[in-house]
MARVOMAR-950792 format. One record per residue: x, y, z of N, C-alpha, C in turn; residue in three letters. Coordinates in steps of 0.05 Angstrom, whole numbers, padded with zeros to 5 digits. Layout:
N
<site <X; Y; Z>; <X; Y; Z>; <X; Y; Z>; 'Ala'>;
...
% end
This chain:
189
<site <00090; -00555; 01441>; <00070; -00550; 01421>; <00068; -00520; 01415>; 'Unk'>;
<site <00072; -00508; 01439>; <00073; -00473; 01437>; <00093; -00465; 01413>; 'Unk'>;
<site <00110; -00479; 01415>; <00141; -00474; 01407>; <00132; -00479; 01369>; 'Unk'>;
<site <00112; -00502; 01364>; <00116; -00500; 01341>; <00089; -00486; 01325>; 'Unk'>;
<site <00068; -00474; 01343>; <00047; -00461; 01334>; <00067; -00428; 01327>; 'Unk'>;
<site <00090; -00421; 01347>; <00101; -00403; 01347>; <00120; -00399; 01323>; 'Unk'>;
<site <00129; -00418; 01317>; <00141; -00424; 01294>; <00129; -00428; 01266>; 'Unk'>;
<site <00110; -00435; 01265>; <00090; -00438; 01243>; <00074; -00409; 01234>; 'Unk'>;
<site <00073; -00390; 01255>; <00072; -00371; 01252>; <00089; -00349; 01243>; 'Unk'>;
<site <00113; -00354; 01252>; <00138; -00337; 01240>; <00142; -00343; 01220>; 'Unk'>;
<site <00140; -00373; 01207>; <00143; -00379; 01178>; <00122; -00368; 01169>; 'Unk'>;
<site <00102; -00364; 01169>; <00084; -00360; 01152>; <00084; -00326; 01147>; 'Unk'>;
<site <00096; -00317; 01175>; <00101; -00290; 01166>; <00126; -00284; 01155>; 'Unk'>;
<site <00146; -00294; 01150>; <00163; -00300; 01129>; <00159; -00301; 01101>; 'Unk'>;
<site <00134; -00317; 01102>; <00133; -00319; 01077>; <00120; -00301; 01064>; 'Unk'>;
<site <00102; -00281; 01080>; <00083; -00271; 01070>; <00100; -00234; 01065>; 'Unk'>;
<site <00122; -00243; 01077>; <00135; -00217; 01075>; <00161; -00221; 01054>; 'Unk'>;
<site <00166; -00245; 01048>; <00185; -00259; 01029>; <00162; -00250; 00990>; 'Unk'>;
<site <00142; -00258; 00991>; <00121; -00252; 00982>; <00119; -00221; 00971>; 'Unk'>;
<site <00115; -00205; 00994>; <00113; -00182; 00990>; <00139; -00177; 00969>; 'Unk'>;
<site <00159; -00178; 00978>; <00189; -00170; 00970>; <00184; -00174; 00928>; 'Unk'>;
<site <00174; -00209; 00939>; <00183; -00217; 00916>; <00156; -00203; 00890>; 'Unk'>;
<site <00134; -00191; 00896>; <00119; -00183; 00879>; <00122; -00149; 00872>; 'Unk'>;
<site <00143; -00132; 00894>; <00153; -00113; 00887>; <00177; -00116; 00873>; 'Unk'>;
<site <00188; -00134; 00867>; <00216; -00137; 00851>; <00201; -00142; 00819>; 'Unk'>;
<site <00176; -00171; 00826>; <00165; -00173; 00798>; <00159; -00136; 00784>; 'Unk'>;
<site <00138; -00119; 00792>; <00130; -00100; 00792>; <00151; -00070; 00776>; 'Unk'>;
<site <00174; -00078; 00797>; <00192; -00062; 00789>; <00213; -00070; 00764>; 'Unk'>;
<site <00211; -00094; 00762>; <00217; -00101; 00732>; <00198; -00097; 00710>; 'Unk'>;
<site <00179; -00108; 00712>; <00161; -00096; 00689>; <00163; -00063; 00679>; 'Unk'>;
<site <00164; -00049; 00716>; <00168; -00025; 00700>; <00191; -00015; 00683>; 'Unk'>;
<site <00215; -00025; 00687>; <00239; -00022; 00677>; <00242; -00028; 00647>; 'Unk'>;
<site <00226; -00058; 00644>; <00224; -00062; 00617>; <00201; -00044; 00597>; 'Unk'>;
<site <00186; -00030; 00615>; <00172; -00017; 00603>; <00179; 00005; 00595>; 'Unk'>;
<site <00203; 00014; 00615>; <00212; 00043; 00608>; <00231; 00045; 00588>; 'Unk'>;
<site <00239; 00019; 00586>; <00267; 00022; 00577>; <00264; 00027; 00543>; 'Unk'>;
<site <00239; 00024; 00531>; <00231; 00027; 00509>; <00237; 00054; 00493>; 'Unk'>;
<site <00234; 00069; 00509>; <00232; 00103; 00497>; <00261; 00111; 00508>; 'Unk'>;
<site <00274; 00098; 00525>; <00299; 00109; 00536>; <00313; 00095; 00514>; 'Unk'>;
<site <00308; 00068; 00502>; <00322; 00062; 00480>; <00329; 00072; 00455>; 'Unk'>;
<site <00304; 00079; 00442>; <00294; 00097; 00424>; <00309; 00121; 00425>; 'Unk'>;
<site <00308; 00145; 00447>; <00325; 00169; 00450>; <00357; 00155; 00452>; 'Unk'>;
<site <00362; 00138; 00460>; <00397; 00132; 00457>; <00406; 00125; 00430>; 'Unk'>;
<site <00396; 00116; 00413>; <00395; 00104; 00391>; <00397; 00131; 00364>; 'Unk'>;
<site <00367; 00150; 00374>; <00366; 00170; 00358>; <00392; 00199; 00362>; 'Unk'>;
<site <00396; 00191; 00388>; <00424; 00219; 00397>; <00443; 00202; 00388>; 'Unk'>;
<site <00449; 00178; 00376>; <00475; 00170; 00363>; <00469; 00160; 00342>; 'Unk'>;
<site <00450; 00161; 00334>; <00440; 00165; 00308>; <00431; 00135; 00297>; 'Unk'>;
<site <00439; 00112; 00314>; <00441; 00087; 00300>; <00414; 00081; 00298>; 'Unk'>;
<site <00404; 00056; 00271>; <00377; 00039; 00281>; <00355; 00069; 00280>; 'Unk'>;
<site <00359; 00090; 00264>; <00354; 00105; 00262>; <00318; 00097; 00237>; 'Unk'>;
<site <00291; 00094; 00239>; <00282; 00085; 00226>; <00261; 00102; 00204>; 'Unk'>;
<site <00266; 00139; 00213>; <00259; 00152; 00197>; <00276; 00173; 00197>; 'Unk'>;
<site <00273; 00199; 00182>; <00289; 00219; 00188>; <00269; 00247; 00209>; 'Unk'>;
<site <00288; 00258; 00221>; <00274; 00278; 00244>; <00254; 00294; 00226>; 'Unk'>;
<site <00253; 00310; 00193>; <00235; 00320; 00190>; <00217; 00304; 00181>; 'Unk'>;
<site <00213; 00275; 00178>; <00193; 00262; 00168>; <00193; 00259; 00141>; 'Unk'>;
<site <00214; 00262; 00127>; <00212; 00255; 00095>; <00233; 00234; 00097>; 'Unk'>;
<site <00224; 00216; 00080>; <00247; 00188; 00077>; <00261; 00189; 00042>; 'Unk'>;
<site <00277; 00196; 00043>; <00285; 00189; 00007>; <00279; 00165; -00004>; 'Unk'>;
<site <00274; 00166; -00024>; <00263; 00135; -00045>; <00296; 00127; -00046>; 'Unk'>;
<site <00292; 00096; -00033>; <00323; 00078; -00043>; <00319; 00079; -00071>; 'Unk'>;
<site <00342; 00066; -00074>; <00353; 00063; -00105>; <00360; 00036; -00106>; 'Unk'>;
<site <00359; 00027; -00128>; <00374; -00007; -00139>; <00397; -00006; -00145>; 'Unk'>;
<site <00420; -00008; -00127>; <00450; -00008; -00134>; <00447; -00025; -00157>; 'Unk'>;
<site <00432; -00046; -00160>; <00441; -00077; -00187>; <00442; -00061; -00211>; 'Unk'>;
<site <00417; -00042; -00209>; <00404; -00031; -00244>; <00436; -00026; -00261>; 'Unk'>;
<site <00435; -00044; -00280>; <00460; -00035; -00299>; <00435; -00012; -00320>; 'Unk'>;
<site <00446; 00012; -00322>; <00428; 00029; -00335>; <00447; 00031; -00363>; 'Unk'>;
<site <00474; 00021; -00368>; <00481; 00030; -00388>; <00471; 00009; -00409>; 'Unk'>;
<site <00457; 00001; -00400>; <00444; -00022; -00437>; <00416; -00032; -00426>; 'Unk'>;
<site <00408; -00031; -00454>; <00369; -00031; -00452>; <00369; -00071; -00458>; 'Unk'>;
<site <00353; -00079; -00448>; <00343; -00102; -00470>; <00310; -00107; -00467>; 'Unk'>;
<site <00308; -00121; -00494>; <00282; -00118; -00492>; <00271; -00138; -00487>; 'Unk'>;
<site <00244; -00144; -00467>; <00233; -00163; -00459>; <00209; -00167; -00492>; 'Unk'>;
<site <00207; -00187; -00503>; <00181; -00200; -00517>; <00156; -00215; -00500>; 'Unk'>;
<site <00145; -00216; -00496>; <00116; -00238; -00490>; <00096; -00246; -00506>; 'Unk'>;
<site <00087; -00275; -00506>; <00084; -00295; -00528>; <00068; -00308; -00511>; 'Unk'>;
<site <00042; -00320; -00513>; <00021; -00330; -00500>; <00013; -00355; -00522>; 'Unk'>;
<site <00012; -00377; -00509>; <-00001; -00403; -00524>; <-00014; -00421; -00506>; 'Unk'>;
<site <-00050; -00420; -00518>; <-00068; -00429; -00506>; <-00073; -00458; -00516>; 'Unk'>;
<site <-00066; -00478; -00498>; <-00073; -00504; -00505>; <-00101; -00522; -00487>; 'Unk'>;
<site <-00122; -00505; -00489>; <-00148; -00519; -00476>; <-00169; -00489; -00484>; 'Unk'>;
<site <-00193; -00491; -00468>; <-00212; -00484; -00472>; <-00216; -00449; -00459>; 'Unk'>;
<site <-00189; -00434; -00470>; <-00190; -00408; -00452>; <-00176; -00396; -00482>; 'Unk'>;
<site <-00185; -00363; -00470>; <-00163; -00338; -00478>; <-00139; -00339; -00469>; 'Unk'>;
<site <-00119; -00340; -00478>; <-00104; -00334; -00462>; <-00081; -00311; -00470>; 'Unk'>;
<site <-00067; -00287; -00463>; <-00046; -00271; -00480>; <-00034; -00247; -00459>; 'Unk'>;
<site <-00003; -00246; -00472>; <00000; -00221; -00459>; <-00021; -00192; -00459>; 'Unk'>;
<site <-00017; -00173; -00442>; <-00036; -00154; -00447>; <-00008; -00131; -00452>; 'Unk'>;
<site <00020; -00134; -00448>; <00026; -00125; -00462>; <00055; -00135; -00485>; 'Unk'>;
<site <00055; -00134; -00503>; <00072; -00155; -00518>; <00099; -00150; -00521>; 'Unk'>;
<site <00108; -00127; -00511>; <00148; -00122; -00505>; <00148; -00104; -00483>; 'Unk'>;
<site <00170; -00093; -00476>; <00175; -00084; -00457>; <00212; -00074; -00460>; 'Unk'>;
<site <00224; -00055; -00452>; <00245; -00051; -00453>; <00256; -00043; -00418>; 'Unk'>;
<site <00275; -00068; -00412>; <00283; -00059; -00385>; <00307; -00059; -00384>; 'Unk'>;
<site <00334; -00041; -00358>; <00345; -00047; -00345>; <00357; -00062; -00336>; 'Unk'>;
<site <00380; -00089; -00342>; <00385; -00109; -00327>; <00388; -00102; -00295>; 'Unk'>;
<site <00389; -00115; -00277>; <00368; -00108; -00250>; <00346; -00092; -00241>; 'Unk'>;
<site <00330; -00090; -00267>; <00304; -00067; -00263>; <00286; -00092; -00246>; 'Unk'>;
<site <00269; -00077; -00235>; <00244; -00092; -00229>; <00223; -00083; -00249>; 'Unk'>;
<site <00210; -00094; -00261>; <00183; -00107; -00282>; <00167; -00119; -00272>; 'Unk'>;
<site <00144; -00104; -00276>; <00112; -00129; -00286>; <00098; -00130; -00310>; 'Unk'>;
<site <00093; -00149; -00316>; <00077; -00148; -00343>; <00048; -00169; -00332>; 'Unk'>;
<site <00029; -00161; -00353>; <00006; -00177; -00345>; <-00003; -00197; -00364>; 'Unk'>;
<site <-00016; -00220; -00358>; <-00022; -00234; -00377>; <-00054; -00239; -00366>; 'Unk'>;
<site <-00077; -00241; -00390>; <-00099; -00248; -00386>; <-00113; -00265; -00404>; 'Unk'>;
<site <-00123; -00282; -00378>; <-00141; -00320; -00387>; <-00166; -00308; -00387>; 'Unk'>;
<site <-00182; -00318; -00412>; <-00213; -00326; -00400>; <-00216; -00345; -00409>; 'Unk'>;
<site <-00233; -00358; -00387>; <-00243; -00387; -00390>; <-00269; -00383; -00406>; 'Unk'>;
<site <-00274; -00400; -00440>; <-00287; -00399; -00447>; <-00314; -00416; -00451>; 'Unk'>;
<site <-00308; -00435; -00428>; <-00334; -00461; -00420>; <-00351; -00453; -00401>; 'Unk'>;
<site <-00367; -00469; -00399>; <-00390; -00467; -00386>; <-00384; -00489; -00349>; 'Unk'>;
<site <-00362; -00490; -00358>; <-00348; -00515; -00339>; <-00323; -00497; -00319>; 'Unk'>;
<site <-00320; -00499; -00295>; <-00299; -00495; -00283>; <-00266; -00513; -00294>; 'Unk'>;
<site <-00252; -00504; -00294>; <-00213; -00505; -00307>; <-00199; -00505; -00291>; 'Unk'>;
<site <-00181; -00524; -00288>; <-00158; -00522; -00277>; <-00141; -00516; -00288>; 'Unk'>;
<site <-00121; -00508; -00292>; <-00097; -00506; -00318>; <-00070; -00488; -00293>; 'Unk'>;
<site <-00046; -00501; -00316>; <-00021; -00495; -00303>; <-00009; -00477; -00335>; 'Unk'>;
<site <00009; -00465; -00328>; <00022; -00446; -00340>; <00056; -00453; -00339>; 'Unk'>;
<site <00062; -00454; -00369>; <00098; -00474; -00361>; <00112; -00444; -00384>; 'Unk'>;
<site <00126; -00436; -00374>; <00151; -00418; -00386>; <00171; -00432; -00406>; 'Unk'>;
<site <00174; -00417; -00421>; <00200; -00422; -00437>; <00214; -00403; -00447>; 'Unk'>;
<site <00242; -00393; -00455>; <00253; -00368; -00453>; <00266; -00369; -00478>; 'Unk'>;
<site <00276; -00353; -00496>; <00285; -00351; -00525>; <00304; -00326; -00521>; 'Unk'>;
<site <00326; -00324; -00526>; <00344; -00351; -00528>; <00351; -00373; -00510>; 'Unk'>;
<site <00354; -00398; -00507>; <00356; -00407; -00478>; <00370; -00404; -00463>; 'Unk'>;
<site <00399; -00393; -00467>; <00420; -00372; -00443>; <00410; -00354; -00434>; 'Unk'>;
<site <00389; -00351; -00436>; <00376; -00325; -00427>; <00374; -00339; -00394>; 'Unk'>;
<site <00353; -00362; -00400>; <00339; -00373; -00381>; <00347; -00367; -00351>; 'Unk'>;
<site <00374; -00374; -00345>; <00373; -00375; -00310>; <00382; -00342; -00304>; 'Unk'>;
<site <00383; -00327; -00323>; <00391; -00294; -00312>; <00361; -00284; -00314>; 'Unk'>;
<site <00335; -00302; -00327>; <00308; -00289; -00317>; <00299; -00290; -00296>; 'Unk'>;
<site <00300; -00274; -00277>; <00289; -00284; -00243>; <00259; -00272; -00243>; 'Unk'>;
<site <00246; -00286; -00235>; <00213; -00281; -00232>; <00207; -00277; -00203>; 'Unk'>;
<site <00197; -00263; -00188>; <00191; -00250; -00161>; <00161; -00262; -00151>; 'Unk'>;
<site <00148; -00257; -00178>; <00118; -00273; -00165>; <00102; -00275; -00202>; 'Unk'>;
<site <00095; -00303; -00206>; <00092; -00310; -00221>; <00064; -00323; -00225>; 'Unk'>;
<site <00048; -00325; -00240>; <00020; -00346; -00237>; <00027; -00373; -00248>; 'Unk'>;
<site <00055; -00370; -00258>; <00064; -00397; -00261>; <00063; -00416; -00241>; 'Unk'>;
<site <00074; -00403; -00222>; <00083; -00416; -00199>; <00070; -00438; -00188>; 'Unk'>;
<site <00034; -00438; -00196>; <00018; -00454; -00178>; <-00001; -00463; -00201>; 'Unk'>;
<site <-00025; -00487; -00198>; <-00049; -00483; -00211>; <-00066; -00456; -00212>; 'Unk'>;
<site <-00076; -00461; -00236>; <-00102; -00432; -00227>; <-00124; -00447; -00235>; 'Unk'>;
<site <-00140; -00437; -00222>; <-00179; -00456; -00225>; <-00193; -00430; -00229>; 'Unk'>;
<site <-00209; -00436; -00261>; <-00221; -00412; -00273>; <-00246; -00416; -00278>; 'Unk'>;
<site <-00267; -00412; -00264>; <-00290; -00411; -00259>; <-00303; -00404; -00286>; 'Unk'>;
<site <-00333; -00423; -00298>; <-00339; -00413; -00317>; <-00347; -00386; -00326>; 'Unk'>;
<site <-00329; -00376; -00351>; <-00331; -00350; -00373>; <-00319; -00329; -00351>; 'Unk'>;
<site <-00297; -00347; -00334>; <-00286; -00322; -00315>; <-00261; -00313; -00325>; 'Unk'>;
<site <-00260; -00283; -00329>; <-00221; -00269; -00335>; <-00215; -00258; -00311>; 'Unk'>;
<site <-00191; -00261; -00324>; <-00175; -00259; -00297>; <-00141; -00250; -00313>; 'Unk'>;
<site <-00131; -00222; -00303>; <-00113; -00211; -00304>; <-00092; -00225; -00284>; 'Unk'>;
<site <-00068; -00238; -00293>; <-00044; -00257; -00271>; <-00016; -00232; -00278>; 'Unk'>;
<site <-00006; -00221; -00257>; <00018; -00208; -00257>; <00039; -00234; -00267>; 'Unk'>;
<site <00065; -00223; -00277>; <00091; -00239; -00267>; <00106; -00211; -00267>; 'Unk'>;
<site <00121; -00216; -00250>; <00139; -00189; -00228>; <00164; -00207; -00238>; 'Unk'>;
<site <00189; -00196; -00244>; <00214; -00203; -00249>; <00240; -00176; -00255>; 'Unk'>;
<site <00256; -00188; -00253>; <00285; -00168; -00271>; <00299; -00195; -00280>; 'Unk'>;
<site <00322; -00177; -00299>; <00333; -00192; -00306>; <00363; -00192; -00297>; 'Unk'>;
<site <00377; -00212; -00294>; <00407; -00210; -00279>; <00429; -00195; -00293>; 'Unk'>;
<site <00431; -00173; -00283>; <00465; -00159; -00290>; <00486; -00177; -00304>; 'Unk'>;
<site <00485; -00207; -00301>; <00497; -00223; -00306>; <00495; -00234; -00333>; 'Unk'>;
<site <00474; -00220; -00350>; <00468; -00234; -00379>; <00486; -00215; -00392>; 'Unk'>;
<site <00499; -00247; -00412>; <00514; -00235; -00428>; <00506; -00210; -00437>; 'Unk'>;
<site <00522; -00193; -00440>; <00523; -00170; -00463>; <00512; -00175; -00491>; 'Unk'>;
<site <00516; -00183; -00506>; <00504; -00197; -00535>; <00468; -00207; -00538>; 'Unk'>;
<site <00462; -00214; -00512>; <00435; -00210; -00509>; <00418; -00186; -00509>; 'Unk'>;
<site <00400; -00184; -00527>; <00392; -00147; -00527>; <00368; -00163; -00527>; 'Unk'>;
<site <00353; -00188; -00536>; <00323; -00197; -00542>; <00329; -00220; -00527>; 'Unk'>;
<site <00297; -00213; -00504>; <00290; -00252; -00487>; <00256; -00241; -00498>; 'Unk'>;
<site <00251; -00269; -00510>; <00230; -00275; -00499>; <00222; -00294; -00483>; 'Unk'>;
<site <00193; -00291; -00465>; <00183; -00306; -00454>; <00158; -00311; -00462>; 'Unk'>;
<site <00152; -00337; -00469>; <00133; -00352; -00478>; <00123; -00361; -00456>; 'Unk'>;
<site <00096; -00369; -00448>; <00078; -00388; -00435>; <00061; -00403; -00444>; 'Unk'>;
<site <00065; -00430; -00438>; <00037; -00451; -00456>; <00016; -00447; -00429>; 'Unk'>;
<site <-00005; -00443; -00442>; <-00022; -00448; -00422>; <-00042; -00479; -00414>; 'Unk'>;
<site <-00041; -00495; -00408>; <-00053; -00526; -00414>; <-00072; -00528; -00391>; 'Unk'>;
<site <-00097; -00555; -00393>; <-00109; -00549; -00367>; <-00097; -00573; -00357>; 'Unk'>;
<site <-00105; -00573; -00333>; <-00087; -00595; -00312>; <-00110; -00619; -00321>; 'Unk'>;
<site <-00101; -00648; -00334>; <-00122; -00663; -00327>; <-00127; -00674; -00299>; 'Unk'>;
<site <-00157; -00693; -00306>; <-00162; -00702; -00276>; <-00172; -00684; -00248>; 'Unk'>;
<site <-00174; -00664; -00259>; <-00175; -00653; -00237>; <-00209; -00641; -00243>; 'Unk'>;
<site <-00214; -00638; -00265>; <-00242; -00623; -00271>; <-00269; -00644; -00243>; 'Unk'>;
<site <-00272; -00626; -00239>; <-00294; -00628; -00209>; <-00323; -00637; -00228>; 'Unk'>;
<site <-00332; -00628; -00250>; <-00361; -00639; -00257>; <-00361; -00659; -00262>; 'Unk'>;
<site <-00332; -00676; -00272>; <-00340; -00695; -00287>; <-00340; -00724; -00265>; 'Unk'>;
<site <-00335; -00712; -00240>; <-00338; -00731; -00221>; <-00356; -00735; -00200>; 'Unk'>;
<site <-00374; -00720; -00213>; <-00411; -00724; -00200>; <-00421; -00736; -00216>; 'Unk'>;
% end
């Protein structure tokens, strides 16, 4: 019985020194991963890679390799309100860049006394225009719910594709504006 009180004791101080070992190894890893942050950073910046500003602190403005600058075309906007709102571009052409980036704004007011739902559907003139118009963020995209006698200014962000024919110099973009039926909230109290 001596033999295994004796033994139960050496294990346990085994373990408690197995223990030790093993919470100075945790310890000394953490620090490693901690250091290794700024030691990364300086290896990176002395070879210059992954490099994420410049040493005096000024960053040059990128550029748009896409922008074809040698030909203008001109954007039109055309607004058609089919329900109980304002609806229109705020501004009615625009001359861009094929791969420029553009915003133009368009502004709704709801002219009821009633909350609106309404969706917004595109159409493009000429219609080859259509798939070289890329839109970035649009109020098309989703419903809009317009609170009564509320305006409201909606971006659409776009360029147009490097890829339109040449012979295109005029797109317009039209929007109908309609309200969504079914969905009006008063008339279902």
């Amino acid at each position: 019985m001596k033999d295994d009180q004796q033994s139960d004791k050496e294990t346990g101080g085994l373990n408690r020194t197995l223990l030790g070992k093993l919470i100075v190894v945790a310890v000394l890893m953490f620090g490693f991963a901690y250091a290794l942050n700024p030691f990364y950073r300086q290896i990176c910046e002395a070879l210059g890679i992954n490099v994420l500003t410049q040493k005096d602190g000024t960053v040059s403005a990128d550029t748009n390799t896409q922008v074809d600058k040698t030909r203008d075309v001109t954007i039109e906007f055309d607004g058609n309100a089919q329900g109980p709102w304002r609806f229109r571009p705020v501004t009615h052409s625009m001359t861009v860049h094929p791969g420029e980036l553009a915003t133009v704004m368009y502004e709704v007011v709801n002219t009821q006394n009633r909350e609106v739902s309404a969706q917004a559907i595109p159409s493009y003139a000429p219609q080859s225009a259509m798939p070289h118009f890329k839109k970035v963020e649009c109020f098309c995209f989703k419903q809009q719910s317009l609170k009564p006698h509320e305006a409201r200014q909606m971006p659409v962000v776009f360029f147009i594709d490097p890829a339109l024919p040449r012979d295109v110099k005029t797109i317009t973009l039209s929007y109908t504006f309609f309200e969504v039926g079914g969905l009006d909230k008063t008339a279902s109290k």
